[in-house]
C-alpha distance (Angstrom), angle and dihedral (degrees) to the residues before:
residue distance angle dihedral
X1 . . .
X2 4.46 . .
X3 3.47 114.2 .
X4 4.14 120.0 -72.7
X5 3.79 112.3 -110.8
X6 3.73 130.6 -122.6
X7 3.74 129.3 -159.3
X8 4.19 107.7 -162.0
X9 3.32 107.3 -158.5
X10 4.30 101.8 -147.5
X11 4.35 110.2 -148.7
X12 3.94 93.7 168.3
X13 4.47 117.6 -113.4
X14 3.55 131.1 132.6
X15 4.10 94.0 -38.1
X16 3.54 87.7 60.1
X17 3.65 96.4 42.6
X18 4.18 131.8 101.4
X19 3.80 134.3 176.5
X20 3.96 137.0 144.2
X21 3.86 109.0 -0.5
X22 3.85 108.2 -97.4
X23 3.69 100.9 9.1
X24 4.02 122.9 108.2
X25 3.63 90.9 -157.2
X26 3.19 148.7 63.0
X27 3.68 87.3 36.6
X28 4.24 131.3 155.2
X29 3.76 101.5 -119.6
X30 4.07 118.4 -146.7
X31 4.15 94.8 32.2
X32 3.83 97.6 125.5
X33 3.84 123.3 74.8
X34 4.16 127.0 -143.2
X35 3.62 89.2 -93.3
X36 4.05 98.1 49.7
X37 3.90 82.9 57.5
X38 3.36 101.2 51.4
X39 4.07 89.5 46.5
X40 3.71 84.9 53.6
X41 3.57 89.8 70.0
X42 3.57 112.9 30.4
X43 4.13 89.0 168.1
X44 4.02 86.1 82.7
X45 3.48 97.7 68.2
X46 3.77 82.6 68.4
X47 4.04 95.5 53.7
X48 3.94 90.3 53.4
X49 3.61 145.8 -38.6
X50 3.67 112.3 -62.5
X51 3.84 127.5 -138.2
X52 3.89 123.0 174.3
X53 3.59 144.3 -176.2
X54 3.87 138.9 -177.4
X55 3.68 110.6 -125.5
X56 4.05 95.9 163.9
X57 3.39 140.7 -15.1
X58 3.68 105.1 -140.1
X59 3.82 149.8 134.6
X60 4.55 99.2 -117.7
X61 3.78 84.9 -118.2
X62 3.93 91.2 70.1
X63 3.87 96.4 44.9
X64 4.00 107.5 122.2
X65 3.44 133.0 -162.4
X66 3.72 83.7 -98.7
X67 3.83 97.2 59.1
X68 4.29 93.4 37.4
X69 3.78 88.1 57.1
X70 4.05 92.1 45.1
X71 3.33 89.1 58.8
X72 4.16 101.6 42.9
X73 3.66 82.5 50.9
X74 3.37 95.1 58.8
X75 3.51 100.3 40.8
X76 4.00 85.7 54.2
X77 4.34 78.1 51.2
X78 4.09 95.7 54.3
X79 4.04 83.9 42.1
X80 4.01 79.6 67.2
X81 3.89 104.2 41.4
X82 4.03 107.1 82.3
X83 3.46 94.6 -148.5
X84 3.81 99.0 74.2
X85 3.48 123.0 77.7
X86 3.73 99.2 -177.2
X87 3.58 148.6 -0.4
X88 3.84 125.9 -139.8
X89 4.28 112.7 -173.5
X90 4.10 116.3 -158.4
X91 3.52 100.4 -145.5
X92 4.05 132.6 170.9
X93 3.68 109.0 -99.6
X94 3.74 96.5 -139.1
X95 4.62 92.1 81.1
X96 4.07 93.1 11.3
X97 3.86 91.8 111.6
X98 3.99 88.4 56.5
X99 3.45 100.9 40.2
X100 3.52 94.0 48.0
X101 3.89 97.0 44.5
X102 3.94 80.4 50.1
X103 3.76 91.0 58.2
X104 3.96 89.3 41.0
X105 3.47 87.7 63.6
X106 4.12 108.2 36.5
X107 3.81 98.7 36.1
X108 3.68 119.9 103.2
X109 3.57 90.7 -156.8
X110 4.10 137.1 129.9
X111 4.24 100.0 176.4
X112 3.79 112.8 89.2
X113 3.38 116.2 -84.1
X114 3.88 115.1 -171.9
X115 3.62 131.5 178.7
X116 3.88 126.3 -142.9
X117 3.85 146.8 170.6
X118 3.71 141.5 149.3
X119 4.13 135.9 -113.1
X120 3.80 90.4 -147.0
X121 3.90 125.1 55.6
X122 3.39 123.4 -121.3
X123 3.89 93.9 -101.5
X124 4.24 90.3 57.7
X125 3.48 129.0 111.5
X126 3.88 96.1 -101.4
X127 3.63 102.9 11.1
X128 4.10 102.6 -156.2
X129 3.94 88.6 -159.7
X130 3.75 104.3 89.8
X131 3.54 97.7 38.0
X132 4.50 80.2 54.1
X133 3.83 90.9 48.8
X134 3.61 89.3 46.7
X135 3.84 103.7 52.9
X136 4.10 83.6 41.7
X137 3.55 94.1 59.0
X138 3.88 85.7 53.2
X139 3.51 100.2 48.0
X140 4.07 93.5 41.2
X141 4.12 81.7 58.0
X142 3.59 95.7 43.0
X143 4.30 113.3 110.3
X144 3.98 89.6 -137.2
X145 3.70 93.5 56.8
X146 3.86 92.6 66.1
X147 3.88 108.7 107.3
X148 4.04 93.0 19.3
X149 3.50 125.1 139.7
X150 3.68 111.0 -106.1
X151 3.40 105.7 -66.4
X152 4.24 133.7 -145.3
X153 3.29 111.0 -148.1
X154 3.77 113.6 -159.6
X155 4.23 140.8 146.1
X156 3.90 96.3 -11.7
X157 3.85 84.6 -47.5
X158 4.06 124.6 116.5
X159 3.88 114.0 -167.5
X160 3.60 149.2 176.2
X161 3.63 111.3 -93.7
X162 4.39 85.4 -145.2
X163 3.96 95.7 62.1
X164 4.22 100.7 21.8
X165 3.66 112.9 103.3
X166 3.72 140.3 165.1
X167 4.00 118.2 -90.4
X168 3.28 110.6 171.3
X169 4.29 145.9 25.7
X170 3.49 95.8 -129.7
X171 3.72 116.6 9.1
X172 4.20 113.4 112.7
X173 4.00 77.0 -147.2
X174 3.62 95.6 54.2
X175 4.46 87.3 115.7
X176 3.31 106.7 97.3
X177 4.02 139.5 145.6
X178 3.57 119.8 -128.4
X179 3.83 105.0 -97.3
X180 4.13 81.3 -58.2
X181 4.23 99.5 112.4
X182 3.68 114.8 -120.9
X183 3.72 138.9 -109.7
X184 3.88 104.3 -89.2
X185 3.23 137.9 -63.2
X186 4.17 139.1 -98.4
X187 3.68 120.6 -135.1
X188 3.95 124.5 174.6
X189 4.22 99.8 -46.6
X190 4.19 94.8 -23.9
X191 3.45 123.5 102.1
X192 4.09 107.6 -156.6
X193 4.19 114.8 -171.5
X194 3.79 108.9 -167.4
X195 4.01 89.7 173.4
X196 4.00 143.9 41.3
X197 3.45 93.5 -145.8
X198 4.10 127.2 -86.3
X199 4.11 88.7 -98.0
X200 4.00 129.5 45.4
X201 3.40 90.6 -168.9
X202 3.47 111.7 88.8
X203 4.34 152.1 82.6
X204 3.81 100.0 17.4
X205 3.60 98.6 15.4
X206 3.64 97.9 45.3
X207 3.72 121.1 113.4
X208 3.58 97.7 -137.8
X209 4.39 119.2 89.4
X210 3.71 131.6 -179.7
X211 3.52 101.7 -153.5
X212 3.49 113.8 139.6
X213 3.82 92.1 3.4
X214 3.87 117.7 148.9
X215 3.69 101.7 162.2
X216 3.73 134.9 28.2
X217 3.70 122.0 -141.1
X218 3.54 118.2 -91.8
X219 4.13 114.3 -105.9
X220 3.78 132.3 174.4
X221 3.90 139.6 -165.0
X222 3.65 116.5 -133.7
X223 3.83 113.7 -165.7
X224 3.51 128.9 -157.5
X225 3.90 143.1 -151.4
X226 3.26 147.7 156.4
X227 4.47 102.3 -49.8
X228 3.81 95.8 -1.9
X229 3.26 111.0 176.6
X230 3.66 113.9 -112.3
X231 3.70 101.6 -144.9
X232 3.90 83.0 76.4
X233 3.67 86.5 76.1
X234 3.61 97.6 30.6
X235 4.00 78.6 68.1
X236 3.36 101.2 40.9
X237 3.48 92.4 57.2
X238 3.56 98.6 45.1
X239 3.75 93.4 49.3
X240 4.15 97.0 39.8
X241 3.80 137.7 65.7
X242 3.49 93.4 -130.4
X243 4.49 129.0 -7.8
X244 3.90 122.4 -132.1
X245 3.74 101.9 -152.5
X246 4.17 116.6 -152.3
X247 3.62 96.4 -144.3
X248 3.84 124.8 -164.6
X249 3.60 115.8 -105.0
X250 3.87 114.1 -29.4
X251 4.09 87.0 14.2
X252 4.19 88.8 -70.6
X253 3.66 128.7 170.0
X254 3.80 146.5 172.2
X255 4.37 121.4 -81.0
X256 3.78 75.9 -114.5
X257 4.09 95.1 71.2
X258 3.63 91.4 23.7
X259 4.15 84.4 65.6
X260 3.38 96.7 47.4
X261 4.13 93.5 39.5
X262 3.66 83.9 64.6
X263 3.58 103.1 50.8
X264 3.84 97.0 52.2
X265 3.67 133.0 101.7
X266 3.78 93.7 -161.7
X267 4.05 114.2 94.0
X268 3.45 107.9 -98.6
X269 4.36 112.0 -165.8
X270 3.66 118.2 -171.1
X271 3.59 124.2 -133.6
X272 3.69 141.8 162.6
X273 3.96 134.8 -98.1
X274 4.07 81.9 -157.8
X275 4.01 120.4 98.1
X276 3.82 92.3 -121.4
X277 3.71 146.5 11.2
X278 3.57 141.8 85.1
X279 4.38 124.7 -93.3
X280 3.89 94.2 -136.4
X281 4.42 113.9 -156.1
X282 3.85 83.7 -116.2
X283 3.86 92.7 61.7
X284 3.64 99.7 48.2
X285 3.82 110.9 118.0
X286 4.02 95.2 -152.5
X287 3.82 129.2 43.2
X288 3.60 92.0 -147.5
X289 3.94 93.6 64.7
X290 4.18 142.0 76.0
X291 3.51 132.8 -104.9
X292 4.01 113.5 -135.6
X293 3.48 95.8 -160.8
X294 3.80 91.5 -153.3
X295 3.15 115.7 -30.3
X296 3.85 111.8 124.0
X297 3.97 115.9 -126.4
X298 3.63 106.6 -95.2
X299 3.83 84.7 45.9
X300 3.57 88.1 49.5
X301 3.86 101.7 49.3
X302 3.55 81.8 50.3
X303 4.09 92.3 64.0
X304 3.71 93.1 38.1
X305 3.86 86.7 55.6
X306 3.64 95.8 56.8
X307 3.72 98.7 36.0
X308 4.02 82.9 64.4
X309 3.39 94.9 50.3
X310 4.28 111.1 126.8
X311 4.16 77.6 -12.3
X312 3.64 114.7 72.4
X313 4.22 89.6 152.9
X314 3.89 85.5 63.8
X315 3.63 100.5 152.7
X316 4.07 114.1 -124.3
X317 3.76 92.2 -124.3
X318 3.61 83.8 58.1
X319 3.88 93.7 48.1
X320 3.32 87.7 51.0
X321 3.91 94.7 58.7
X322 4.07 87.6 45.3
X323 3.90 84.7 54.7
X324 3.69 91.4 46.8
X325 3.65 96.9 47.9
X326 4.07 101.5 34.3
């Protein structure tokens, strides 16, 4: 059989970043184009044929709504077009775990579709982005990777884009998944998957669709400490479709949020401002809120968002069966 063929879909971040020669900071994200990539690694052309396109050119922290559902629409386009095998997105690592989890949720899709980026730019002294780009184009053409969730590949490591998050500012390691394992694992040219994933239900046999989107519901993270001030999420929820709130330990809070928690109409879902953990039913400090199990806050906001979408009435006992499920 001829070589499988990848599309990688190019957004800007760190992989596509450069600066002063040896230094892995201080660097102008979004610099390099598709095709600069690509030449960066001429060993892919051997692991399939390459196609690319330029979607964006931006640092992950500029990404709208507008961009995010650009590109899940045309992932849910190359899902169509027989010719591609694969897709592979270089993303900025700063918002990949939401995007991706986004795209794990909306995305009709079945071939691999696996996200990477880089901590250094391309100009540092051991730039981690071709190596990335390299063991993504090998997973994205690997015959187990059909029907995955959408994948991060990063540092040897392939994970599940709903429990991978960012750990660190500088670590090429900083992917990890919340005491939850990971996908598998790349070494040299073998791609090794020791898991199916945590969740069946996602990408094509999700619930949730895009088509015909323009404009995503409007979400915000509340986060709370010791005497916040609870006009913070007297705003939030006044100005938002529905409020995430980063609770202290097992998604806690002061009387003063718990009073106005249960006087709200909005959806309220807690989470935690902790690295790891569950929010159990029992521990929830208003009846008139929803558990995230353990899914951190940006993750969460990013589940409350779609579950909203065409249904901003959503009842919370049926956000708390999306959070459940998703």
């Amino acid at each position: 059989m001829g070589k499988k063929t990848v599309m990688i879909l190019a957004t800007g971040g760190t992989i596509a970043g450069s600066g002063k020669a040896g230094r892995g900071v201080g660097y102008k994200v979004a610099t390099l184009t598709a095709e600069s990539l690509i030449e960066s690694v001429p060993q892919i052309q051997d692991l399939a044929n390459i196609k690319a396109e330029q979607l964006f050119n931006l640092g992950s922290d500029n990404i709208t709504q507008d961009e995010l559902l650009q590109l899940a629409n045309r992932v849910n386009e190359l899902e169509k077009d027989d010719s591609i095998d694969g897709i592979v997105i270089t993303h900025g690592t700063d918002t990949m775990e939401e995007n991706s989890y986004f795209l794990n949720l909306v995305c009709d899709v079945r071939k691999p579709v696996v996200f990477t980026g880089s901590m250094r730019p391309a100009t540092a002294i051991s730039a981690d982005g071709p190596l990335n780009l390299y063991q993504s184009i090998l997973v994205a053409t690997h015959d187990d990777a059909v029907d995955k969730p959408v994948m991060c590949v990063m540092s040897d490591t392939i994970l599940d884009s709903r429990t991978f998050f960012k750990t660190s500012t500088f670590s090429v390691e900083t992917m990890k998944s919340a005491g939850l394992g990971h996908l598998g694992i790349i070494r040299d040219q073998e791609v090794i998957f020791t898991s199916k994933g945590d969740k069946s239900i996602h990408t094509s046999k999700s619930e949730f669709r895009i088509d015909g989107v323009k404009k995503l519901p409007k979400v915000s993270v509340v986060y709370f400490h010791i005497d916040a001030d609870v006009k913070n999420l007297e705003f939030a929820l006044e100005n938002s479709d529905g409020v995430v709130v980063a609770g202290a330990g097992e998604g806690s809070f002061s009387r003063f949020w718990r009073e106005v928690i249960d006087n709200t109409k909005k959806p309220v879902v807690i989470s935690s401002r902790t690295a790891s953990g569950t929010i159990s039913e029992e521990s929830l400090l208003s009846k008139n809120s929803i558990a995230t199990q353990f899914l951190n806050p940006q993750k969460a906001a990013v589940l409350l968002r779609v579950a909203l979408i065409n249904n901003l009435k959503r009842s919370n006992e049926d956000i708390d069966r999306i959070f459940r499920t998703y």
